[in-house]
VOKELUM-100073 format. One record per residue (C-alpha): residue in one letter; x, y, z. Coordinates in steps of 0.2 Angstrom, whole numbers, padded with zeros to 4 digits, always signed. Example, Ala and Ser with C-alpha at 12.3 -4.5 7.8 and 13.67 -1.06 7.14 Angstrom:
BEGIN
A+0062-0022+0039S+0068-0005+0036
//
This chain:
BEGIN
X+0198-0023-0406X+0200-0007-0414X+0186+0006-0416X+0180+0010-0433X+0186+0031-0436X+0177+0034-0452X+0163+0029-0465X+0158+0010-0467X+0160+0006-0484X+0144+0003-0490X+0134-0011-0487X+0122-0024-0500X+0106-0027-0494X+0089-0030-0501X+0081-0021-0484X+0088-0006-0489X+0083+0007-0501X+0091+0021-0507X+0073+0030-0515X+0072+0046-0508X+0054+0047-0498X+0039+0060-0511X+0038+0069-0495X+0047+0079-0484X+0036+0085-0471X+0040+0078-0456X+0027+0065-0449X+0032+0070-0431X+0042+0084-0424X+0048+0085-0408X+0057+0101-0401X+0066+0105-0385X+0057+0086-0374X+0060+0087-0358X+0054+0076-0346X+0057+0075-0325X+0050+0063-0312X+0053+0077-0296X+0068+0084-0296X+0075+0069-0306X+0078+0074-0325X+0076+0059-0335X+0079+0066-0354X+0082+0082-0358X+0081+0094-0374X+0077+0082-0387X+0072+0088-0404X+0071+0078-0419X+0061+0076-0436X+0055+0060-0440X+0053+0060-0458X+0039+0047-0469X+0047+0033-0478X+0062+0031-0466X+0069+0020-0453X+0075+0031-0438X+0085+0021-0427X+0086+0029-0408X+0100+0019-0397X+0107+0022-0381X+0112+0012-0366X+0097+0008-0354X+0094+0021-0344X+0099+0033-0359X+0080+0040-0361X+0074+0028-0376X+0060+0021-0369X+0053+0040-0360X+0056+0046-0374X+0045+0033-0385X+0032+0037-0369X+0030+0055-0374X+0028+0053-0393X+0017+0039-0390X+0007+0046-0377X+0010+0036-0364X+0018+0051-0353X+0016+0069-0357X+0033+0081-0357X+0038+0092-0341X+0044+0104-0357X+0046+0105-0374X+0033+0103-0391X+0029+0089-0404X+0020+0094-0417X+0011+0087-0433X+0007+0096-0449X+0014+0112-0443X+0000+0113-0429X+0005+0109-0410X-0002+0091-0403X-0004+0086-0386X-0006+0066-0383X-0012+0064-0367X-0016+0045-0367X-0010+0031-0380X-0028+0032-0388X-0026+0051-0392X-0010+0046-0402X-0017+0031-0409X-0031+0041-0417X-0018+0054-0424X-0008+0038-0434X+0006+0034-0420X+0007+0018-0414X+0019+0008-0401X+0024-0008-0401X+0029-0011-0384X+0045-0022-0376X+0036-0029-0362X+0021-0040-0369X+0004-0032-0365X-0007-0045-0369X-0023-0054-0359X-0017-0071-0356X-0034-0078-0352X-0041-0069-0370X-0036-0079-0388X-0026-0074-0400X-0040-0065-0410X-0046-0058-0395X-0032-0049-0390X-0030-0042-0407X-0046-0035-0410X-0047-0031-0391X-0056-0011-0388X-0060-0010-0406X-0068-0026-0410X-0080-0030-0426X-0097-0027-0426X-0110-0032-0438X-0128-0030-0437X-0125-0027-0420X-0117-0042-0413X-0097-0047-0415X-0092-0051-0431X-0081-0068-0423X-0078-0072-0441X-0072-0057-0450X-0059-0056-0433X-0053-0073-0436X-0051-0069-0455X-0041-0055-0451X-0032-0059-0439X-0026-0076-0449X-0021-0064-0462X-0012-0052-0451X-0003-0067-0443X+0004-0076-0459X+0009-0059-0465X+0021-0056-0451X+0026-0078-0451X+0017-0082-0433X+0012-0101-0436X+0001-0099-0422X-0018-0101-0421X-0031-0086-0419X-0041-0097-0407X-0024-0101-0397X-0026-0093-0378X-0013-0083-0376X-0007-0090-0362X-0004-0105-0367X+0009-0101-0382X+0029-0096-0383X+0035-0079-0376X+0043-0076-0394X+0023-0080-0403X+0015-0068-0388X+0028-0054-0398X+0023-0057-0416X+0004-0059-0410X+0008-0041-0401X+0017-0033-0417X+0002-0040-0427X-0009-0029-0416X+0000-0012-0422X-0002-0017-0438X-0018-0021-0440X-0021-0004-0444X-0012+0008-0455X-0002+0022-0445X+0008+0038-0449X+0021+0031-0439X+0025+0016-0430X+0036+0014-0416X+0045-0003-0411X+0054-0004-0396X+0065-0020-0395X+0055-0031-0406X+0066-0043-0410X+0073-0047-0391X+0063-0066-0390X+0065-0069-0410X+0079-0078-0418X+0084-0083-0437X+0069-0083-0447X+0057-0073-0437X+0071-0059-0434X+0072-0059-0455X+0052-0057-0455X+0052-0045-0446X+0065-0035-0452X+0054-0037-0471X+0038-0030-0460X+0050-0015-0457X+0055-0012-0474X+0039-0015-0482X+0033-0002-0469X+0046+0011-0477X+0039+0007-0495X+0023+0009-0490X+0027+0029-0483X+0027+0024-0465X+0038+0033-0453X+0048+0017-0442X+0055+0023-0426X+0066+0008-0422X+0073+0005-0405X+0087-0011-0404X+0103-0016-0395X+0105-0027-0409X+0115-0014-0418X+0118-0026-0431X+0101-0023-0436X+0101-0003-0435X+0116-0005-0445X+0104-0013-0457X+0088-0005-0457X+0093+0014-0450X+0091+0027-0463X+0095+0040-0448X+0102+0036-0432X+0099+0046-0415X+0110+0043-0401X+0105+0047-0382X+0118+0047-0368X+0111+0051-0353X+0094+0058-0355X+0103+0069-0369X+0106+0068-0388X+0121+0064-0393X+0116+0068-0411X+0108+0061-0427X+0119+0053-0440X+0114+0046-0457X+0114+0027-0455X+0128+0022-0468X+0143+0031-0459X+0141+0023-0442X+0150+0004-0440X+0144-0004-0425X+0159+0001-0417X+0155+0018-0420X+0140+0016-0410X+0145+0008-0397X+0158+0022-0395X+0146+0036-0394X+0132+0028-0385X+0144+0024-0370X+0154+0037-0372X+0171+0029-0371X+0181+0016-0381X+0176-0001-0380X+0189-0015-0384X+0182-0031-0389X+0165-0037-0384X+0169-0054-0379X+0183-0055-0365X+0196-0070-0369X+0198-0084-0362X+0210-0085-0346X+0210-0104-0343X+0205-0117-0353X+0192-0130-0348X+0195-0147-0338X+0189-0166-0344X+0182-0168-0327X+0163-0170-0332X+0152-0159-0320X+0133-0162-0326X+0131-0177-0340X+0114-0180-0344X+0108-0193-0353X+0090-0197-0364X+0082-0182-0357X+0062-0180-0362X+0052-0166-0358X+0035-0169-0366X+0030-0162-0380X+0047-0150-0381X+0062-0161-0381X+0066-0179-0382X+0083-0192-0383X+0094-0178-0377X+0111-0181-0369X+0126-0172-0368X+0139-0169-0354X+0146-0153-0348X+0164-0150-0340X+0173-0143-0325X+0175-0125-0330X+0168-0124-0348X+0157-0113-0357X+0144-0125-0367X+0132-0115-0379X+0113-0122-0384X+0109-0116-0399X+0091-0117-0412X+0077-0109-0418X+0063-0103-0410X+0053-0118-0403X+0070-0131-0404X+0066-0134-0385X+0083-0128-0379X+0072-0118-0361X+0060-0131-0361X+0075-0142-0360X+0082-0136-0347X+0066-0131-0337X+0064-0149-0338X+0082-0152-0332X+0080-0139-0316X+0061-0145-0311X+0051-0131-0318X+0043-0143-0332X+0037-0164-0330X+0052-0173-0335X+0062-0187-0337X+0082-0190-0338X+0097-0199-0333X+0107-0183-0322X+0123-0185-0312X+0133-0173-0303X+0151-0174-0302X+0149-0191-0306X+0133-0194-0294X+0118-0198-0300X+0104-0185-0293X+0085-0183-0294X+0078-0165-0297X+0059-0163-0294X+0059-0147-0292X+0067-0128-0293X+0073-0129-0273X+0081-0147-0278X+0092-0142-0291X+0097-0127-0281X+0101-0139-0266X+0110-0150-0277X+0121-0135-0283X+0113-0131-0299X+0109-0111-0305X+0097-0105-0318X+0093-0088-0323X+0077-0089-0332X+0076-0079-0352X+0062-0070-0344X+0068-0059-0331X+0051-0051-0328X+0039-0063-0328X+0047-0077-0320X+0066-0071-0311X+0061-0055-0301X+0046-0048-0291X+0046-0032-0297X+0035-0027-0286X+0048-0030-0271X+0062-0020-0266X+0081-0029-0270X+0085-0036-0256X+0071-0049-0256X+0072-0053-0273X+0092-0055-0270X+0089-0068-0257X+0073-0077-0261X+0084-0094-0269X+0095-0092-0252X+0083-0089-0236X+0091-0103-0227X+0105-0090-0224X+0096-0077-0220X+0083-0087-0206X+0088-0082-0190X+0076-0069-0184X+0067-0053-0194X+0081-0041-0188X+0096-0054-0189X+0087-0058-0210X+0088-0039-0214X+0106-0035-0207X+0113-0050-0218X+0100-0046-0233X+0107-0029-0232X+0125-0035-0233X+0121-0047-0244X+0112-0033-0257X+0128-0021-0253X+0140-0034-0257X+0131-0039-0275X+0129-0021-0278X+0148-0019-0278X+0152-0036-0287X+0142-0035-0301X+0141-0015-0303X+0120-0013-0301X+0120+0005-0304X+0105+0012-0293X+0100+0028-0282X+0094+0018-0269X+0094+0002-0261X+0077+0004-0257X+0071+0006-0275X+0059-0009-0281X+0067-0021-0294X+0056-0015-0307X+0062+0002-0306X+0081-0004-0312X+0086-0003-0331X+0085-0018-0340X+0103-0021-0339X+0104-0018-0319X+0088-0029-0318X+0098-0044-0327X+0113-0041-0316X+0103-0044-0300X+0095-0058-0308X+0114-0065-0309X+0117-0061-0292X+0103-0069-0285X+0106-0086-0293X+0124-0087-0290X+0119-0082-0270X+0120-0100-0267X+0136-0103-0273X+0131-0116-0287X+0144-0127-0296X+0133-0127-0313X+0126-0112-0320X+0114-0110-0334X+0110-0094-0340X+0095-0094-0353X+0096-0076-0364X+0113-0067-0353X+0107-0051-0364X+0093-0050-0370X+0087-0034-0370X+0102-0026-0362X+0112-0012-0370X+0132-0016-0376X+0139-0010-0360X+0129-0020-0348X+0132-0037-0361X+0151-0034-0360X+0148-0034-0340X+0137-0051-0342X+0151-0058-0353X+0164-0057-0342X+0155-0061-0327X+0153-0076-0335X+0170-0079-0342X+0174-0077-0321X+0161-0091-0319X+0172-0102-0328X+0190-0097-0324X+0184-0101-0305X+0179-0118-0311X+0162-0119-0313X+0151-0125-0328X+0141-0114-0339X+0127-0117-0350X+0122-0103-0360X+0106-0103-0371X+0105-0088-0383X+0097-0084-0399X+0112-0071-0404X+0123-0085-0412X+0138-0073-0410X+0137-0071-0393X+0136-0090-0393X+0151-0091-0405X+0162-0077-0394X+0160-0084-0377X+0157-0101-0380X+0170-0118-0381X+0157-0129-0390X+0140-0125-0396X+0127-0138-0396X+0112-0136-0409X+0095-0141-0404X+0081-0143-0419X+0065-0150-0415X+0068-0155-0399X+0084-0165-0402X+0101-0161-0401X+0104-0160-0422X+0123-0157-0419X+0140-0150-0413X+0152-0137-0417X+0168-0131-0410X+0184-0120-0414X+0183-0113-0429X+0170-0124-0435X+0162-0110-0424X+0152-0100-0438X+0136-0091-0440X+0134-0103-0455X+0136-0119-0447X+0124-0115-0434X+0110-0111-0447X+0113-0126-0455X+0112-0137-0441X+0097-0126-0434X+0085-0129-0450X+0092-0146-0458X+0093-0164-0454X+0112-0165-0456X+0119-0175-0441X+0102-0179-0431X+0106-0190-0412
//
């Protein structure tokens, strides 16, 4: 694919707005940030002015600077160098409180939220409601039901918050920053767990933030939604700016280009052999209560076989079901051998992979150093004695490292301590340690900047040229359509469809996601 040399032509669309903002004094400045952890310079001579009334984009690759640099403006982290300043006068945010009470406001990636607290809990949690001095549980409630319906989460405000989706925990989180007005709001990935209808929510809340004459910093890999929403866009490479362009002239291309630093061809690698009829995994009237029901579908020797669906179609509860991580029942055979799967170690035993959509709560301690985390699914091959374990551990880390280019200072680092995109990488590793014939892959990239997703696609395109069978669950129905031979749509909990070649479209997906057309 070719990349993009000039200006896009311009672009319809009802999120964007073309009104010049009333005022031009910069919400935030930042001037000459610099920030180092030792002698390890992590982002370095950043200046900017973040203006009210616009989206500014800021993209990179992970481990470009993004999120330190979200850190310093936010007050999560203080710079090694540098000013930002409000109003003409110098400010110094030394915890998120201090930039809270001057109007700046971080909606975080990772979810911070009390799982054992309600939904209106955690909302209203370290500035709750008082009234004659007791808690106003009403007023919360009322507030928080509001806040929710405004940004289209379905969810109750007496719901725990550990027992609802990943996806709902963000909106509830998002819901948090905006229960009061800021100066400027930051999102970083917001829309990393959302899909279709929640994504265009969202995406409303963002330009309904830019009416209002809030300042939107806006931090996605999802470039078709900075192409979208950016009025400016600031590149980081590296800890360093690249620069700030307006928003219309980049094409995604164009993006990708500068934030890597090279030419990228096309994203999604093609094809190098073609899937065989030799069925590999067939199940058949699968039910996982509550999530899924009646769903059977059969998977080939060496094919690439997409889910598809909304958020809460029961494509992971599906397959944690599937893989013994949820009470289920289903009809499963293995190369043509019935097999019964009670539990995670079973379906790795019977030669089935999966790598988890959620990385950090449930695929990695991060915590731990690599080595362990590599080789927790595999320990039978790395028994024999402490000294024997850590020699082939050590091999076994060297060897990933090199095979699927984790990019680290050292191999002692913790797991946590890797980029998103590395963290996702070793996650990959780790499940195909033991060498599985089936591999289901829930989210490949979520959250991983375009390098790391052309790495992931590949890999997986290996996966299948070797003859292994690949499920991939995603959200991103063009990364379904790109790497994909057939995509199966899942809407409430039942397989609602098929489409393959060039049946293969955004639109056909949609449908199939949101209408009855073709229900099993």
């Amino acid at each position: 694919m070719a990349v993009a040399v000039g200006i896009d032509r311009e672009r319809e669309d009802p999120l964007r707005q073309e009104d010049e903002p009333v005022a031009r004094e910069p919400v935030l400045r930042a001037e000459g940030l610099r920030k180092q952890y030792g002698p390890v310079t992590v982002l370095s001579d950043v200046t900017l002015d973040i203006m009210p009334g616009e989206v500014h984009a800021i993209i990179g690759e992970n481990g470009a600077g993004k999120s330190t640099f979200m850190r310093l403006l936010s007050g999560y982290a203080e710079p090694t160098a540098g000013t930002l300043s409000m109003g003409g006068n110098t400010v110094r945010f030394v915890t998120p409180d201090r930039a809270q009470d001057a109007g700046i406001v971080l909606v975080h990636q990772e979810i911070l939220l009390a799982d054992g607290l309600t939904v209106t809990e955690n909302l209203f949690l370290g500035r709750e409601r008082i009234r004659r001095g007791i808690l106003d549980d009403r007023t919360m409630r009322r507030l928080a039901a509001e806040k929710l319906a405004e940004i289209g989460c379905m969810v109750s405000p007496n719901a725990l918050i550990g027992k609802i989706s990943l996806a709902d925990r963000q909106l509830v989180q998002i819901a948090r920053a905006l229960l009061d007005h800021h100066k400027l709001v930051i999102f970083d990935e917001p829309t990393a767990v959302l899909t279709g209808e929640e994504v265009e929510r969202l995406l409303g809340i963002v330009a309904r933030l830019k009416s209002q004459g809030t300042a939107v910093l806006y931090i996605s890999h999802r470039l078709d939604e900075v192409q979208r929403l950016a009025d400016k866009v600031t590149i980081l490479r590296d800890g360093k700016m690249v620069g700030t362009f307006p928003g219309r002239t980049l094409s995604q291309m164009d993006m990708a280009r500068l934030m890597v630093g090279r030419e990228l061809a096309s994203l999604y690698p093609e094809r190098t052999r073609a899937a065989t009829a030799e069925p590999m995994l067939s199940v058949a009237n699968a039910c996982v209560p509550g999530f899924a029901r009646e769903v059977s579908f059969t998977l080939h020797k060496g094919e690439i076989l997409g889910f598809a669906g909304m958020i809460g179609a029961g494509r992971t509860e599906l397959f944690e079901g599937i893989v013994g991580l949820r009470p289920a029942a289903a009809s499963v055979e293995l190369a043509g051998k019935p097999i019964h799967i009670r539990s995670p170690r079973e379906a790795i035993d019977a030669g089935i992979g999966y790598l988890t959509e959620d990385r950090k709560g449930k695929g990695l301690l991060l915590q731990e150093r690599l080595a362990p985390n590599l080789t927790l699914s595999a320990l039978a091959r790395f028994h024999p004695g402490l000294l024997m374990r850590s020699r082939r551990e050590t091999g076994a880390l060297d060897e990933a490292v090199q095979d699927y280019d984790i990019r680290l200072k050292s191999l002692r680092v913790a797991a946590g301590q890797l980029s998103g995109g590395n963290q996702q990488k070793l996650l990959l590793a780790k499940v195909l340690l033991s060498d599985p014939s089936v591999v289901i892959i829930d989210e490949p990239t979520r959250g991983i900047d375009i390098a790391n997703k052309a790495q992931i696609y590949v890999f997986i395109q290996q996966l299948a040229a070797a003859g292994k069978a690949c499920i991939v669950i995603s959200s991103e129905m063009q990364e379904l359509i790109g790497i994909c031979d057939r995509i199966l749509v899942m809407k409430e909990g039942r397989i609602n469809g098929e489409v393959s070649g060039e049946a293969m479209t955004e639109s056909n997906i949609a449908l199939l996601a949101t209408t009855n057309l073709g229900a099993q």
